[in-house]
N, C-alpha and C positions, 0 to 999 in steps of 0.2 A: 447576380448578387454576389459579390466577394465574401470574404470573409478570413480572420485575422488567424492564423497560425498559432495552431492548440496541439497539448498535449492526446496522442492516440498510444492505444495498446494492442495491439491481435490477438485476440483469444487463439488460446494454443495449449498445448497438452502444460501441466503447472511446471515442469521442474525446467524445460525449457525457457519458458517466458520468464521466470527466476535467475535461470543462468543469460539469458543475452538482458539483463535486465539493465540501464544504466540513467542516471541522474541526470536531465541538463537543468541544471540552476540557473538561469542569468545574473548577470551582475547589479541591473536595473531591474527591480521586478516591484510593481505598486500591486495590491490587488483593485482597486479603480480602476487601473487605468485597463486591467484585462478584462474585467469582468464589466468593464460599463463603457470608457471610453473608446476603444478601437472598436469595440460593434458599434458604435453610432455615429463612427466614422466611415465603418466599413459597409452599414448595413443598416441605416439609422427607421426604416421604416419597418423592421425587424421585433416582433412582440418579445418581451420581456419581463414582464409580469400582467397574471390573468387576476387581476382584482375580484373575487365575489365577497359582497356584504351581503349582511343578515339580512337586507330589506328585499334580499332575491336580484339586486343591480348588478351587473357585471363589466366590467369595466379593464380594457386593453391598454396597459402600459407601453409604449414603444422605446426604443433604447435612445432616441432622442431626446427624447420630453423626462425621461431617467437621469441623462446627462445634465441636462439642461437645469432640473431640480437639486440636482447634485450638488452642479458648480451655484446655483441662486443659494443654497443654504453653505455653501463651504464660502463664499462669501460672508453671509453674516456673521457666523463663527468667527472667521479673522477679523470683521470690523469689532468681534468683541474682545478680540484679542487672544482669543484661541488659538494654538502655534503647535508646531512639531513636538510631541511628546505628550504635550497634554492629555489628561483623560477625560473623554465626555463618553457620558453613560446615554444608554438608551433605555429605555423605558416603555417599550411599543411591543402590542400584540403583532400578529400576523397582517404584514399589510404594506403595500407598496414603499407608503412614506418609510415603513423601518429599514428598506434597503436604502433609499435615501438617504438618511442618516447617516447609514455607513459609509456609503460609497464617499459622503463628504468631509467625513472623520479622516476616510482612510489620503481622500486628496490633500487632507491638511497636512499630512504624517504625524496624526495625532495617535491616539488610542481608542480602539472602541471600546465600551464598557458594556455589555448587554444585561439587563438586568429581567429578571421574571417575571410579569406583569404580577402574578398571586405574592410575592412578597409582602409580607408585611412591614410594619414599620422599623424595627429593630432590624429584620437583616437586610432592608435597605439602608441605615443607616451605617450600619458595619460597612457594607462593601464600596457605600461612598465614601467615609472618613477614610480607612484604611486605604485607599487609591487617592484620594488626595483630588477627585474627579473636580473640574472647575466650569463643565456645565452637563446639564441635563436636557436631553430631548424627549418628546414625552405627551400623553394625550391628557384630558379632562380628568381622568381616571389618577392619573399619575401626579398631577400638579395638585391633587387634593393631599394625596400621599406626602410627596415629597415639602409642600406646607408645612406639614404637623413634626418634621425633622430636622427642617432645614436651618433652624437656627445653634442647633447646634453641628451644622459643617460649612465652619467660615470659611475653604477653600471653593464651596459649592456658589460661585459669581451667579451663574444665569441659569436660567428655567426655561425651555421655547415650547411651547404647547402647537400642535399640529393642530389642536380645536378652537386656538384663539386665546387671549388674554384674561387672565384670571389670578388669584391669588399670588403676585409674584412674579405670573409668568409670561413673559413676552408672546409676542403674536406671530408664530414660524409665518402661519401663511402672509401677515400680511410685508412684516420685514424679509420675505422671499419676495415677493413681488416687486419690490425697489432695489432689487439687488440684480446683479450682472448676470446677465446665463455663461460668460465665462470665465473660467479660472483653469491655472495651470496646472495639474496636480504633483504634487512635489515628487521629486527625486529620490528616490528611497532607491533600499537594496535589499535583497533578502530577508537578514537577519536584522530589518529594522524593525522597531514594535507595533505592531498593528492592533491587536485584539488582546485583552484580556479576560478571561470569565473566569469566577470564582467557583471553589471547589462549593459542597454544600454544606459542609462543617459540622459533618458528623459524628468523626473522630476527632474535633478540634475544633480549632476557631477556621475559618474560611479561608483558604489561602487561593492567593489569585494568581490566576497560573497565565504567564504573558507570554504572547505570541508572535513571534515575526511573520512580516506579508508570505515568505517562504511556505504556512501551513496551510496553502489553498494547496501548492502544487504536491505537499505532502500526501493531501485526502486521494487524488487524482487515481493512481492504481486501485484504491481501494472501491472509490465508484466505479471502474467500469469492471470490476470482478464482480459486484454481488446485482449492477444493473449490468450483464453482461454485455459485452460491448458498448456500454455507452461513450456518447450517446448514438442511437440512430434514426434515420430518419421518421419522422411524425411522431418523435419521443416528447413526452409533458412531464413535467414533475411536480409530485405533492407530500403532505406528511403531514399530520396533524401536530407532528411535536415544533413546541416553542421554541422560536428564532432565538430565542435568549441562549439555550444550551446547543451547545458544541453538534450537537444530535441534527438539529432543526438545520442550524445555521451552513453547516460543513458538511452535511449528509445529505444535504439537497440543495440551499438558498442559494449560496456561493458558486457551486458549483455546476448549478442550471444559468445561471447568469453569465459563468464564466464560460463555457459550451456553446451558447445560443440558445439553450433549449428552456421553453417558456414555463416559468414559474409560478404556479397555481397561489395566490395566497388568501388564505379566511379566517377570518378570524371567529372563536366559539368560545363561549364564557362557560361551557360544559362540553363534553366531548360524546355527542351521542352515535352510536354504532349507524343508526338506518341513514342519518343525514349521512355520515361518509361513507356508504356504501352510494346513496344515491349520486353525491358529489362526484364521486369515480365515474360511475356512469355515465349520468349528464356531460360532464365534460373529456371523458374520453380518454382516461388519464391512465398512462402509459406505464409507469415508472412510480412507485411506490416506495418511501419508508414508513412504514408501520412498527412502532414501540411495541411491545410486548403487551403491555395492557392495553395498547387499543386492538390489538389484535382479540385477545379475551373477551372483551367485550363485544365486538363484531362476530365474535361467534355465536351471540346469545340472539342474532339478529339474520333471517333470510336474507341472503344476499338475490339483489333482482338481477332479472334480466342483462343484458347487454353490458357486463361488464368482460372486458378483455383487455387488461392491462399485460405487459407485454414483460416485466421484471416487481417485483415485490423483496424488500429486504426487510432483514429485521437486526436489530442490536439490541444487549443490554440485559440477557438472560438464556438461558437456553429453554427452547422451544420444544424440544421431546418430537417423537416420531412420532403423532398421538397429533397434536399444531400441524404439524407438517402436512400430514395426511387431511385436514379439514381445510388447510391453505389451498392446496389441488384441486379440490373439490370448489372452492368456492370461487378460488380465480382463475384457476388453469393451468396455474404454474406453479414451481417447487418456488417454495419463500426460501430465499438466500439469504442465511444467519450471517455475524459481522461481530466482530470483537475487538475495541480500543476504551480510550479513557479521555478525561481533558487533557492528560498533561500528552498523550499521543496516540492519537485516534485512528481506526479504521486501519490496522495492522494484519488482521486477519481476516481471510473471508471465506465464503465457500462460493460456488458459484456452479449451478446447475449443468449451464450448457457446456463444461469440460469435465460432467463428472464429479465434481470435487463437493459433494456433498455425503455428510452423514450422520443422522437423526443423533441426536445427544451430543455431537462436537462443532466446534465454531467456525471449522474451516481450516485453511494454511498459513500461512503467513504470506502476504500477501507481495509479489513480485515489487523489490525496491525496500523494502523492508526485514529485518536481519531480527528472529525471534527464536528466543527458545526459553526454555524451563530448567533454571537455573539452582543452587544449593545455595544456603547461607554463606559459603565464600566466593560467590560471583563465577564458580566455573557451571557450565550443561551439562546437567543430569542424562545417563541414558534414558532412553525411548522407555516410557511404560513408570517410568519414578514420580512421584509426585514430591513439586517446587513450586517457585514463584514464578509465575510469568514475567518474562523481562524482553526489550528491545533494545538492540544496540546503537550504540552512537558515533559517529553523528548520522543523524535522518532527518529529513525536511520535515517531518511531521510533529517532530519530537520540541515541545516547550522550549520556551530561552532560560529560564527563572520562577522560582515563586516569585512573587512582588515583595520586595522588600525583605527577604526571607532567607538570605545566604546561607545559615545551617540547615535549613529545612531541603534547600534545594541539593546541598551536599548530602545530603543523606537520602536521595529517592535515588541516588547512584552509588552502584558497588563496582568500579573499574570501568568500563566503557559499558556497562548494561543500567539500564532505566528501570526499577521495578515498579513494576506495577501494584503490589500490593495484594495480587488476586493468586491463588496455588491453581496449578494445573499440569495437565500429563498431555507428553504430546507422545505418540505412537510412531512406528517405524518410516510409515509413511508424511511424516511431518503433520497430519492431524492434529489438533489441539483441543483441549476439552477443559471447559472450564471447572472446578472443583469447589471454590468456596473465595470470601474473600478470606485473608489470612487470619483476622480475627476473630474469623466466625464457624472454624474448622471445631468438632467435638471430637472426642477421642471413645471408642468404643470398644470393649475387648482387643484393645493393643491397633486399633484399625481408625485411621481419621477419616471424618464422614463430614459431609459439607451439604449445607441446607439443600443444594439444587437436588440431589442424591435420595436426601428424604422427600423431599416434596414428590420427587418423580417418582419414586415408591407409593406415596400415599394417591397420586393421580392414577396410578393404574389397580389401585383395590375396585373391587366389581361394589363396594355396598357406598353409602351415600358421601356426596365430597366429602372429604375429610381437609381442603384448605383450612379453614377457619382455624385448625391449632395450629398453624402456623403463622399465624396473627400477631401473636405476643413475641414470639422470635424477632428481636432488632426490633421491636416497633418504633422505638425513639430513634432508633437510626436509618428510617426511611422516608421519603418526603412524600409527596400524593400519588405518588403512582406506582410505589415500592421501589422507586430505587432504591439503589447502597450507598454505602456511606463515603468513598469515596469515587462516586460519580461513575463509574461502571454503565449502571443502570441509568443515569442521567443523558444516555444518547437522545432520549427525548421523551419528553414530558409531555402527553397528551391534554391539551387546560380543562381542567378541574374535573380530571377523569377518574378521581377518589369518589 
């Protein structure tokens, strides 16, 4: 069995693999065409997604029958006239058909839109008006939603339901089934637009941070730092967070696809701790992103037998030495923390098997990636000062644009640094530790003190949890699973794990 020529790393002491670090960008680069079409050229009886549904069925995706889906729906797309640039939104839980969708988004050189399945009406209708999206793909669940909005987004042409025809909405499967299994997938380059996802609009109205195909290869160092070495052999991946956020999508989806390595997907209308412990085990599942709160919640739950996954990561909060320690115990291995954002993800990581771990900090910056902790005039603060996290430009990882938004995007840069928006100390040895977001720092006897600080204080008093006052802190600016306000915490959303 061949197979198409991927990006590799060697694990090796950090400052090394930092310094021989270097970029190859192609000039041609689709994400389709790596992540779906040459494995099913190369490799096409090759598993690619491991479907399990709620009814206990299980079911083997091959990268053929991927492709083949792909190009039958990026066909119907263009007989509706869907074209390069276009935004079609997705609308889909955890679940073969929503790679699908992209994969055939991305063959049009259109845009993906991902959207949250828990959305309500109003911030679906924001994120479709303001994109300007001109179709939706989408299940039973979604075609009920998008009904009740739809008349006020005249750009919003067509509706395709994976479940069939309903309110509006055309029938994917059966107008896939009269359609070609092949199509060409267009010619794109790097910094063409691929993907869009909106911030949460915490601090504001939602801004929709757009992506060129280039931000597969941008995640690439950062997975195989915190899944070290990945991938390797008999490697599987899973995550309970939602394919709609940046977390689900680019922390596992993409980039199991784009590997070879077979993509677990489930879909769960609440996120309970025993089922994903037992999931891991039944299927043997190697490689892990686990959210923060799913993790908390899987602590409240005996972990069985026969689990032996081989890397575990986590993004989106700091985990304390206190997590770490019950991570060991429960799966065998140090949980590899990770630290980015939408607008440029997965910049930092820690990663066990060189060392490069330590309880309360996020890791280094991650080889290919140029990070430091900056002052209000865009120069790096020494080691030990507390600033703003920022990354410098240009890096494949890093956004094209807010959408539509030219001061917005001038202003998330001070000279070639990107800030992030979040304060933090990096330490002599490039260590990084996250401190607060910036609007959320308190001032104390001359001293700023930032929620994670308190929390991790109140976690380690001996008398009864004391979380709950920390309840009211940002509540309006968190969504179901605590994230932050500007998407930090949104590496991935565990569904309906409030």
């Amino acid at each position: 069995m061949s197979k198409p020529r991927r990006f590799s790393l060697q694990l090796a002491p950090w400052d090394g693999m930092c310094r021989n670090f270097r970029w190859e960008i192609p000039e041609a680069f689709n994400i389709a065409a790596v992540c779906c079409d040459e494995w099913a050229e190369h490799a096409p009886g090759k598993v690619a997604i491991i479907q399990l549904s709620a009814d206990g069925a299980r079911h083997e995706w091959r990268y053929r029958t991927l492709r083949a889906e792909a190009n039958r729906l990026a066909n119907v797309l263009a007989a509706l006239g869907v074209g390069r640039g276009d935004r079609v939104a997705v609308l889909l839980g955890q679940r073969a058909e929503c790679m699908v969708a992209h994969l055939a988004i991305y063959k049009l050189g259109a845009v993906a839109l991902p959207l949250f399945g828990l959305f309500g009406p109003d911030a679906l209708a924001v994120r479709l008006a303001d994109s300007g999206a001109v179709a939706a793909l989408t299940d039973a669940a979604g075609v009920e939603k998008l009904a009740a909005i739809r008349a006020a987004l005249p750009a919003l042409a067509h509706v395709l339901s994976v479940d069939g025809p309903g309110a509006g909405a055309g029938d994917w499967p059966a107008l896939a089934a009269r359609a070609s299994d092949r199509f060409e997938t267009a010619a794109t380059g790097p910094d063409d637009p691929a993907l869009m996802i909106y911030t949460s609009g915490t601090t504001g109205a939602p801004k929709g941070v757009l992506h060129g195909h280039r931000v597969l290869i941008g995640h690439l160092p950062g997975l195989v730092m915190h899944h070290e070495g990945f991938p390797q052999p008999g490697d599987t991946g899973w995550t309970p967070a939602d394919w709609a956020w940046i977390g689900g999508l680019l922390d596992m989806a993409l980039p199991c696809l784009y590997w070879g390595v077979p993509l677990i997907a489930h879909r769960a209308a609440k996120f309970d701790p025993e089922a994903a412990f037992a999931l891991i085990a039944q299927e043997g599942v190697r490689n892990l992103f686990l959210p923060p709160t799913a993790l908390r919640l899987m602590r409240s739950a005996p972990p069985p037998s026969g689990l032996a996954p081989r890397t575990v990561a986590s993004g989106g909060e700091p985990l304390g030495a206190d997590m770490l320690d019950w991570g060991r115990s429960a799966f065998g291995v140090t949980i590899n923390e990770f630290y980015g954002q939408t607008e440029g993800n997965i910049i930092v990581s820690s990663c066990a098997a060189v060392g490069a771990v330590r309880p309360g900090w996020m890791g280094r910056a991650v080889p290919g990636h140029e990070v430091a902790v900056i002052g209000p005039d865009g120069a790096p603060l020494p080691a030990g000062e507390t600033g703003e996290i920022a990354l410098a430009a240009p890096d494949p990882v890093m956004f094209l644009c807010y959408w539509n938004q030219p001061r917005k995007t001038a202003e998330k840069f001070t000279g070639r640094w990107m800030r992030t928006g979040d304060l933090g100390v990096m330490d002599e040895e490039g260590f990084l530790r996250f401190v607060a977001r910036e609007d959320d720092v308190i001032t104390s006897s001359g001293y700023r003190i930032g929620p994670s600080e308190i929390e991790a204080c109140l976690a380690a008093h001996p008398g009864p949890c004391p979380r709950p006052a920390l309840a009211a802190h940002g509540a309006a600016e968190r969504g179901a699973c605590g994230e932050s306000a500007d998407d930090r915490h949104r590496q991935g959303a565990a569904p309906g794990a409030a």
